[in-house]
LOTIGU-262843 format. One record per residue (C-alpha): residue number from 1; x, y, z. Coordinates in Angstrom, 1 decimal. Example, Ala and Ser with C-alpha at 12.3 -4.5 7.8 and 13.67 -1.06 7.14 Angstrom:
<nodes>
k / x / y / z
1 / 12.3 / -4.5 / 7.8
2 / 13.7 / -1.1 / 7.1
</nodes>
This chain:
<nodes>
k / x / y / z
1 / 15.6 / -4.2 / 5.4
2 / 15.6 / -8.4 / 5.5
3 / 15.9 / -9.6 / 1.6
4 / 12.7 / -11.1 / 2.0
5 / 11.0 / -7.9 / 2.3
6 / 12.4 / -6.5 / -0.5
7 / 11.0 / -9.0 / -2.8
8 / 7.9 / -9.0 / -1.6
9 / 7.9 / -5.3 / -1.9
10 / 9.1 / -5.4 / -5.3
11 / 6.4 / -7.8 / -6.4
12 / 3.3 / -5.5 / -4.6
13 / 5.3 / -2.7 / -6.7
14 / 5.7 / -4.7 / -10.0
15 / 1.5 / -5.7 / -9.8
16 / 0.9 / -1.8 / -9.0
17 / 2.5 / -1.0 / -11.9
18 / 0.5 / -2.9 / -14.1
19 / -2.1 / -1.9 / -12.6
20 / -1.2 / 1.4 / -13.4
21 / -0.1 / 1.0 / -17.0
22 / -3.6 / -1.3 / -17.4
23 / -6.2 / -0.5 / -15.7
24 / -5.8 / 3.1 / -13.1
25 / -4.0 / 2.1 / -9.9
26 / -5.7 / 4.9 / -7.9
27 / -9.0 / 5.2 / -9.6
28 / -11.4 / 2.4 / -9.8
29 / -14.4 / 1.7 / -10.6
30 / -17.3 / 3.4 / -7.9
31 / -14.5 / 4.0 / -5.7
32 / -14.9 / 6.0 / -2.5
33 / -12.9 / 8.6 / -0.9
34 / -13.2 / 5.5 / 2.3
35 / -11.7 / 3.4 / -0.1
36 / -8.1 / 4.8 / -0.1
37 / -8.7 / 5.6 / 3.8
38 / -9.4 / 2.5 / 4.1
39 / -6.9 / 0.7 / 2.4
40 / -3.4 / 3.4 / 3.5
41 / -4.6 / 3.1 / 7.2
42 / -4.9 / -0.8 / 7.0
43 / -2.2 / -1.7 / 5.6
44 / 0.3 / 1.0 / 7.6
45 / -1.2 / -0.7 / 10.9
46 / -0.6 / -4.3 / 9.8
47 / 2.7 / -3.7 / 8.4
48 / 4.5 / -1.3 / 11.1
49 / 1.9 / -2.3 / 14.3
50 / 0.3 / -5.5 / 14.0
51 / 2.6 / -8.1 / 12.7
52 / 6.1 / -7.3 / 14.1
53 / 3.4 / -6.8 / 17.7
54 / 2.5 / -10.3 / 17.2
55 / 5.7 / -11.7 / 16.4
56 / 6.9 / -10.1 / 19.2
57 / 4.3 / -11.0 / 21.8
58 / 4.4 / -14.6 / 20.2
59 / 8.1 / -14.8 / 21.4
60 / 7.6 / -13.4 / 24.8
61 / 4.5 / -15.9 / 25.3
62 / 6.4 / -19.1 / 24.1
63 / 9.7 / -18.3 / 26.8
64 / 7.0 / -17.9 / 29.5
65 / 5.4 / -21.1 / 28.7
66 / 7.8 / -23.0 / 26.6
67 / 11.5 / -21.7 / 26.9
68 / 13.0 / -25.1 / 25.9
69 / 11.6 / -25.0 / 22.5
70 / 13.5 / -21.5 / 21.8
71 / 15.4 / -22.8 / 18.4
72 / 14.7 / -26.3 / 18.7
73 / 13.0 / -26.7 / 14.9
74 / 16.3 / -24.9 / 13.5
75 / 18.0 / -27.7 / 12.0
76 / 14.6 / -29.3 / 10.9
77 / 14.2 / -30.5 / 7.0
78 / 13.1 / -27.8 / 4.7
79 / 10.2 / -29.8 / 3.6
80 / 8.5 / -30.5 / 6.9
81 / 9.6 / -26.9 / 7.9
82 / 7.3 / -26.2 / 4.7
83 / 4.7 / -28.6 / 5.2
84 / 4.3 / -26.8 / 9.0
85 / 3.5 / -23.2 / 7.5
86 / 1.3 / -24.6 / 5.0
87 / -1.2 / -26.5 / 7.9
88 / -0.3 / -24.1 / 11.4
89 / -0.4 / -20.8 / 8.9
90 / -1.8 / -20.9 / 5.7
91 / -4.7 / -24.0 / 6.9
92 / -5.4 / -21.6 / 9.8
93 / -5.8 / -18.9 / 7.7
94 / -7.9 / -20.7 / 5.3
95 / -10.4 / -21.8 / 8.6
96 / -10.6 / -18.0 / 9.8
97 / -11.2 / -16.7 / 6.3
98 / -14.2 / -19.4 / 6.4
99 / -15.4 / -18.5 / 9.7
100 / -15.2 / -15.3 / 9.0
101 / -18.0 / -15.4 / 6.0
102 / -20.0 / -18.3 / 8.9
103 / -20.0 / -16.1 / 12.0
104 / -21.9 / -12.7 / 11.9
105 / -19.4 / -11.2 / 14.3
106 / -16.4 / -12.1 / 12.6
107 / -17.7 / -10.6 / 9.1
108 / -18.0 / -7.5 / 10.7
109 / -14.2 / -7.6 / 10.8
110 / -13.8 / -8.6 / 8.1
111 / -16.5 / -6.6 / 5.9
112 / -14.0 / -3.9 / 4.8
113 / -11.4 / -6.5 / 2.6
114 / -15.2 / -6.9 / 0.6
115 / -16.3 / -3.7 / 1.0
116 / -14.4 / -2.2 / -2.5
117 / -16.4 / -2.4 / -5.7
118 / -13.4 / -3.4 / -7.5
119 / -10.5 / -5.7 / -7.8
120 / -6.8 / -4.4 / -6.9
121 / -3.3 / -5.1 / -5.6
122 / -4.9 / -2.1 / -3.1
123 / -6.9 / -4.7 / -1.4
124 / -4.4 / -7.5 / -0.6
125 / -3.5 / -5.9 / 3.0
126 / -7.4 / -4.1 / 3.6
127 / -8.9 / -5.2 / 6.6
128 / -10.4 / -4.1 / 9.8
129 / -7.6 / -3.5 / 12.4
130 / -9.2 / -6.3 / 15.2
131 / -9.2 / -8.5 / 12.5
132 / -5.7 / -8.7 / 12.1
133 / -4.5 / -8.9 / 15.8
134 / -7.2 / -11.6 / 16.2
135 / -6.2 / -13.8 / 12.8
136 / -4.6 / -17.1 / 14.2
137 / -2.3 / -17.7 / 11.7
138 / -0.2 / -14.5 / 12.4
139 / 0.3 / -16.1 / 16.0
140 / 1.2 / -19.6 / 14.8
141 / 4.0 / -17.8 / 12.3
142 / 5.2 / -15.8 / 15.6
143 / 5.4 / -19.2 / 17.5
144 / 7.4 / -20.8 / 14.4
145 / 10.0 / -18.1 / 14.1
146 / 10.8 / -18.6 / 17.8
147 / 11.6 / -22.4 / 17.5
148 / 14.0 / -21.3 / 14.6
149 / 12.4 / -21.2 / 11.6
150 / 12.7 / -17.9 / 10.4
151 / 15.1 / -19.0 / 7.5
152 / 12.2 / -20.9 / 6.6
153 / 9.9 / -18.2 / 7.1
154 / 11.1 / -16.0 / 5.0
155 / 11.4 / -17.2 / 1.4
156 / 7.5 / -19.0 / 2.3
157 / 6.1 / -15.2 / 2.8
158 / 7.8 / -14.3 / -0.8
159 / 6.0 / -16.9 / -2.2
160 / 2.4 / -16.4 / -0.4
161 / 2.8 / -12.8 / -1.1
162 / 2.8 / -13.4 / -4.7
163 / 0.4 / -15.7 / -5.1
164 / -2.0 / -13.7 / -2.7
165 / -1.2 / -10.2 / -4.7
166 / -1.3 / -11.5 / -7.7
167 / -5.1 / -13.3 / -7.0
168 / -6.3 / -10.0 / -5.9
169 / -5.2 / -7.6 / -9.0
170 / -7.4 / -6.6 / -11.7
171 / -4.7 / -7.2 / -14.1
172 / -5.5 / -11.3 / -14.0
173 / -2.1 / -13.2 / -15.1
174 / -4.2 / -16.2 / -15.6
175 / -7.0 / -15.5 / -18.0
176 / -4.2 / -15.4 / -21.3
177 / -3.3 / -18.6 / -20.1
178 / -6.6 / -20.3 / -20.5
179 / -6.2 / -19.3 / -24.1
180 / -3.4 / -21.1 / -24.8
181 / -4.6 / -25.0 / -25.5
182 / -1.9 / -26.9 / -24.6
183 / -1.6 / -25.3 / -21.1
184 / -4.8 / -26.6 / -20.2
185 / -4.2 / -29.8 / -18.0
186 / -0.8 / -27.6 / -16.6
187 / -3.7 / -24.9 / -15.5
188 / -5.8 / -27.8 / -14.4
189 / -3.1 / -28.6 / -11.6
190 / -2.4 / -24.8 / -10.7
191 / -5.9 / -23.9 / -10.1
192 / -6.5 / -26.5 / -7.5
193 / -3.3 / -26.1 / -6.2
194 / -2.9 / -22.2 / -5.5
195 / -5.3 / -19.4 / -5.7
196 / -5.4 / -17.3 / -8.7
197 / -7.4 / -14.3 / -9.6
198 / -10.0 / -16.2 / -11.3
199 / -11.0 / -19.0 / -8.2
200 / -10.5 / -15.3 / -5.5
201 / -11.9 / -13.0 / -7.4
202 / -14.9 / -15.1 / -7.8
203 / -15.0 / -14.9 / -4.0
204 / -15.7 / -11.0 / -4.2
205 / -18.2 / -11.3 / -6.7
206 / -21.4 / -9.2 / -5.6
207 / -24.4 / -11.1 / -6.7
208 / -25.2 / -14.7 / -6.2
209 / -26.9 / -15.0 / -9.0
210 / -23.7 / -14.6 / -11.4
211 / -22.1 / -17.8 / -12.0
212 / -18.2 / -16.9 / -11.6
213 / -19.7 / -15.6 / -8.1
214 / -18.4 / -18.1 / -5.4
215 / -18.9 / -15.8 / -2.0
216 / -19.6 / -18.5 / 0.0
217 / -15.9 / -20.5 / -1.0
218 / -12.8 / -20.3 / -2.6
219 / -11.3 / -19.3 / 0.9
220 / -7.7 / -20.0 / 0.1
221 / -5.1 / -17.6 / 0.4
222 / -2.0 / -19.4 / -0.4
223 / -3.5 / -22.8 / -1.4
224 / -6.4 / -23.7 / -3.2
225 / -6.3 / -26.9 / -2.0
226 / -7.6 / -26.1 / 1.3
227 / -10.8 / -25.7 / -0.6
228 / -10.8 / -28.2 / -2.8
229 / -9.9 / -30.7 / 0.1
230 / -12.7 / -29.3 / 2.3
231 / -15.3 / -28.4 / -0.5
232 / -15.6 / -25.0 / -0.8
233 / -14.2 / -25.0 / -4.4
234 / -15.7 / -23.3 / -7.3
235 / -13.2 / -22.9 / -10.6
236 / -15.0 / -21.5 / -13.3
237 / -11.8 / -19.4 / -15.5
238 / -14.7 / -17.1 / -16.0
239 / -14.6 / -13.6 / -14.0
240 / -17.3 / -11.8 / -11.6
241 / -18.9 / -9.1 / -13.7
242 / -18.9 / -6.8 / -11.0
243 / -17.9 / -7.0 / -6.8
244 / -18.3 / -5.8 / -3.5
245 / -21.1 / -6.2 / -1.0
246 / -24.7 / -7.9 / -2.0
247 / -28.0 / -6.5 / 0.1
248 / -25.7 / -5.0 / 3.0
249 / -26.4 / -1.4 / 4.2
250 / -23.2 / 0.7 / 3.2
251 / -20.4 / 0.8 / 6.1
252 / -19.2 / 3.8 / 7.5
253 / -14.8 / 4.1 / 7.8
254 / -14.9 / 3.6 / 11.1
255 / -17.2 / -0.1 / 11.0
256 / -14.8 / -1.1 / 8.2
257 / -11.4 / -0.2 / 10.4
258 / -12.9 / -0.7 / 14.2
259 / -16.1 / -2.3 / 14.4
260 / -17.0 / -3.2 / 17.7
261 / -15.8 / 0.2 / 18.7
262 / -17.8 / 2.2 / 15.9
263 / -21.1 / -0.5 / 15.6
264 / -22.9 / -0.7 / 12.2
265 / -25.5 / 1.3 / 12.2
266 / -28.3 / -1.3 / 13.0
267 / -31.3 / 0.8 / 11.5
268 / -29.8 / 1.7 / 8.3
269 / -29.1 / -2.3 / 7.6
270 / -31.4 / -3.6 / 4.6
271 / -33.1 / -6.8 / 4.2
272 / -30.7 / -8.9 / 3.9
273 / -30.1 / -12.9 / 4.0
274 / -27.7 / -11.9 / 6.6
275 / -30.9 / -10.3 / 8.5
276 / -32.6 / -13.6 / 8.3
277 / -30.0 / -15.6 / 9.9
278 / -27.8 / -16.8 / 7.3
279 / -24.4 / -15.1 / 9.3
280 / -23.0 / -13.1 / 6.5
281 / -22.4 / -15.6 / 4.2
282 / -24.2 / -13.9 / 2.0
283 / -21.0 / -10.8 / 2.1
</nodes>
């Protein structure tokens, strides 16, 4: 097992943890039985289907199409290395997390990440199963490694897995330090700079009429700066008092894992802003 993967699975085990000790791992607040279904079958096709797939398919599509650029980045600075996951992989996956909450057909992929009434470590890899063969960023990555930058690759995901698991837990790592007074101008930086549970969790906030609620921003997964840059900030250091899914008729397991193949369930939907044209934004 690559060191990289290790760390990353010792910081998903390290939040659990506290999640355990502080607030239930494995029993939330109005959780579902769907929810752990959800959530184990997600995350087990991502990790052992999807991405290696991709990564795979990526290679095999760049030596049809481009075989002379097999290794060619290899020797390229660190920093530009860098800078290129940040824009062709995290920017990409900043824009398809935005399109996703624009596009009616592309919230229906991605409805079950929002669907959970609570916060967790649980929800950093739950998603419908299209979603992730479709999300551009996984391809970009694949097309990366094949020039040569795994090295690269590899100690970026530890990082981006830590932010993005720790923005997601209930347990949030940031809201002692806004206590602390002298930290303030240092939090200032890290809040526009990388996402932290505060500026995402106001992202699953349920109603729109609570004012750490932002469900139509803070995209970011790794960066926060993608929103701040393109203005779909909203930093508060306050907390949504409850998330989930505002004026949406429930989803059934198999629209939060396979929608198109199992369709919502078109008389059951609600009046909704979505039903007037507003193209989920509103989820």
């Amino acid at each position: 097992m690559p060191t990289s993967t290790i760390a990353v699975l010792a910081i998903y085990i390290g939040f659990g943890l506290l999640e355990l000790w502080r607030s239930n791992l494995f029993t939330k607040g109005e959780q579902t039985r769907d929810d752990g279904i959800v959530e184990g079958v997600s995350m087990t096709m991502l990790l052992a289907v999807t991405q290696p797939g991709i990564v795979f398919l990526s290679a095999a599509i760049m030596a049809a199409i481009a075989p002379g650029l097999e290794g060619a980045l290899t020797n390229l600075n660190v920093f530009a290395a860098i800078a290129l996951f940040l824009v062709l992989e995290d920017m990409t996956q900043y824009w398809w997390h935005r399109a996703s909450h624009t596009f009616p057909w592309l919230y229906n992929l991605h409805r079950a990440h929002h669907n959970a009434k609570y916060m967790s470590v649980r929800l950093v890899y739950r998603n419908n199963i299209i979603y992730y063969m479709m999300m551009p960023g996984l391809w970009t990555a694949g097309a990366l490694l094949y020039m040569g930058l795994g090295w690269v690759y590899a100690g970026y995901l530890v990082v981006k897995m830590a932010v993005i698991i720790g923005a997601h837990s209930d347990v949030a790592w940031d809201k002692p330090l806004y206590r602390i007074k002298w930290l303030s101008p240092v939090m200032w930086v890290v809040e526009r700079t990388i996402s932290t549970p505060s500026t995402h969790h106001a992202h699953h906030g349920r109603h729109a009429n609570d004012p750490a609620t932002h469900y139509k921003g803070n995209y970011g997964n790794l960066l926060f700066f993608w929103d701040v840059l393109f203005g779909t900030a909203k930093i508060t250091r306050s907390y949504p008092e409850s998330y989930g899914v505002e004026n949406l008729a429930p989803a059934t397991l198999g629209q939060q894992l396979l929608w198109p193949i199992f369709p919502e369930n078109k008389e059951e939907t609600i009046a909704s802003p979505v039903g007037e044209g507003a193209a989920q934004e509103a989820a």
